[in-house]
C-alpha positions in Angstrom: 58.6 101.5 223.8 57.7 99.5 220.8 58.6 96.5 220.4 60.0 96.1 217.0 61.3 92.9 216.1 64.1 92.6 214.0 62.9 92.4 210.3 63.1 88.6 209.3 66.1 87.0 207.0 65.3 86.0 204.4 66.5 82.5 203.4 67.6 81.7 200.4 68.6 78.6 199.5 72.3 77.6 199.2 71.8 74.8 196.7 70.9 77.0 193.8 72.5 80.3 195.0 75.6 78.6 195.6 75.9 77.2 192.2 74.8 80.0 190.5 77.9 81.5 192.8 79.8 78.7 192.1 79.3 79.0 188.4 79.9 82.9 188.5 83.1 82.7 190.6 83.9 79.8 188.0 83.5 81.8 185.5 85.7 84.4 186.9 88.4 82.2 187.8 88.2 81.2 184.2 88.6 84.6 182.9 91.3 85.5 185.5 93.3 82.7 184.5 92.7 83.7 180.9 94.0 87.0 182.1 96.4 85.7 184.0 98.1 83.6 180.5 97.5 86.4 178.3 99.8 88.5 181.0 102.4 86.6 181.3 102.4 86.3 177.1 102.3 89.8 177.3 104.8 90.1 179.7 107.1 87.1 177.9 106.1 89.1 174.4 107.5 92.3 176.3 110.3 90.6 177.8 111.6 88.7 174.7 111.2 91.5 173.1 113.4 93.7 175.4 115.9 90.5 175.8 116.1 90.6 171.7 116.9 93.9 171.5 119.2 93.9 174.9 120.9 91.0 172.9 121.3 92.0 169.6 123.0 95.2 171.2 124.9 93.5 172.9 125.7 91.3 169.6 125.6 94.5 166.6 128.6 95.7 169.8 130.7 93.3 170.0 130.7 92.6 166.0 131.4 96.5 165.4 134.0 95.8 168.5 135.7 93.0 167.2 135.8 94.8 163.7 137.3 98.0 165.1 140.0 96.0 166.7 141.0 93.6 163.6 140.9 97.7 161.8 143.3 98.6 164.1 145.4 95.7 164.3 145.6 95.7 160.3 145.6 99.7 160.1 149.0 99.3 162.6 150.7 96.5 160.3 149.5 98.5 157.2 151.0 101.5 159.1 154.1 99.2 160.3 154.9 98.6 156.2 154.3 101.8 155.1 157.2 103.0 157.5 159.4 100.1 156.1 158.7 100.6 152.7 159.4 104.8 153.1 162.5 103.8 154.8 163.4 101.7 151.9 162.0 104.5 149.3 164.5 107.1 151.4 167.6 104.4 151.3 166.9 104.4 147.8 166.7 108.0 147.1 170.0 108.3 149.0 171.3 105.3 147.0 170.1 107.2 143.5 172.1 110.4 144.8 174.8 108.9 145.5 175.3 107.3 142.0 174.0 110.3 140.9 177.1 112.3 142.1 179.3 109.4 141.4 178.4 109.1 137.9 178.7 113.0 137.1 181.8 112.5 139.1 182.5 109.9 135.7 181.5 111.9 133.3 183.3 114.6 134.5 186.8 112.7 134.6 185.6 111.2 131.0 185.8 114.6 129.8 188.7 115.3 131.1 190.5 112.2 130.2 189.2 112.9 126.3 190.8 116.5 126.6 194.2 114.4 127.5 193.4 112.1 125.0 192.8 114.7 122.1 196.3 116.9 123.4 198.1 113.6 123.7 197.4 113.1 120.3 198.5 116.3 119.4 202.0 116.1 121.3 202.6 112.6 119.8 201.5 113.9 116.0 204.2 116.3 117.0 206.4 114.3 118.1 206.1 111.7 115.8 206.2 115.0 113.0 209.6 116.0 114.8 211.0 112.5 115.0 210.6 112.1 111.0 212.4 115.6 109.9 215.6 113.2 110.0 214.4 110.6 108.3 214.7 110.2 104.4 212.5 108.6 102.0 214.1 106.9 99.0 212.0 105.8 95.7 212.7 103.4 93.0 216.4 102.1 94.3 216.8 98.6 93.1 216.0 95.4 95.5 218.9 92.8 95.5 218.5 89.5 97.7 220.9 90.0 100.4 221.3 93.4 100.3 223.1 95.5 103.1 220.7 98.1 103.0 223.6 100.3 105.4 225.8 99.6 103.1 224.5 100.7 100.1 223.2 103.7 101.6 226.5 105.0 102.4 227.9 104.3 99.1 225.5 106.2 97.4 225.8 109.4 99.9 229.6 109.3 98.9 229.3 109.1 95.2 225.8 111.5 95.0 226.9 114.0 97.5 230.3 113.9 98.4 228.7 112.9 102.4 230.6 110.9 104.5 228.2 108.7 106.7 229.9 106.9 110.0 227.7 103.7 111.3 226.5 106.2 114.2 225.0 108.7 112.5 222.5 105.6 110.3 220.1 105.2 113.5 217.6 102.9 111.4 217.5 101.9 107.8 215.0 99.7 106.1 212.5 98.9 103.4 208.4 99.7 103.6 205.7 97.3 102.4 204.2 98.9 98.8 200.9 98.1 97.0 202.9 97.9 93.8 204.9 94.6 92.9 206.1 95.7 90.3 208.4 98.8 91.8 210.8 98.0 93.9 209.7 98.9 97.9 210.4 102.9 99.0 213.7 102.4 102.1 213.1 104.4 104.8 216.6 106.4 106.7 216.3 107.7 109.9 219.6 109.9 110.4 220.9 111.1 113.8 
């Protein structure tokens, strides 16, 4: 057997290994705190940015939300007008056809109230033309205050013509209005 003895430690000492451990495992603390900070920048940077955009989707939805409705809401009163304004247009349209009819209706009975008119005319030219063929004109017989028109009338039938005229068969007598004052006024006879 050999004897072997365990190989020797080696001793170092603590006081300057420890602080040059110390310093080191300072130093790393240092730098994983560094780490650390710039992580949770990172992971704030990353996670405002994500909140940003989460919240301006949110926002850019509920503004094209909100505009969509008030669209709506003034696309159904827009819509709401236009139906009472067509219903208006059609009441009017009815309205204008109506009077449209009514006033060819007019024109119509115009025209034929203006055929009367013109044939009434005629019958009371006619008429009037018929009534006159017993009348007698009579020129240039002397005016006298007083005069009995009748009278005188009758004389001068019986002396002229030999004509016998009763009070019935005289139905008017009497003088015109004339232009000339200087000629005694024409005396109209209407006989029976």
């Amino acid at each position: 057997m050999s004897n072997k003895q365990p190989p020797k430690r080696v001793h170092v000492s603590s006081s300057s290994g420890d602080e040059i451990f110390d310093a080191d495992l300072a130093q790393i603390n240092s730098s994983l705190i560094s780490i650390q900070e710039q992580l949770k920048c990172m992971v704030i940077i990353d996670s405002l940015d994500e909140t940003l955009k989460s919240f301006f989707k949110k926002v850019r939805t509920e503004i094209r939300n909100d505009i969509k409705a008030e669209m709506s809401q003034e696309l159904d009163q827009i819509k709401t007008s236009l139906a009472e304004e067509k219903t208006k247009v059609q009441t009017l349209i009815v309205e204008r056809d109506n009077l449209k009819s009514e006033m060819l209706q007019v024109i119509s009975n115009q025209e034929q109230l203006e055929l009367d008119v013109k044939e009434s005319i005629k019958l009371g030219n006619r008429n009037e033309q018929y009534s006159r063929k017993k009348n007698i004109k009579i020129l240039g017989l002397k005016e006298n205050e007083g005069e009995d028109l009748k009278q005188e009338i009758k004389r001068l039938a019986h002396e002229l013509a030999d004509i016998q005229l009763g009070d019935t068969q005289i139905v008017a007598i009497h003088r015109l209005p004339s232009k000339y004052r200087d000629r005694p006024r024409p005396i109209i006879l209407k006989l029976l």
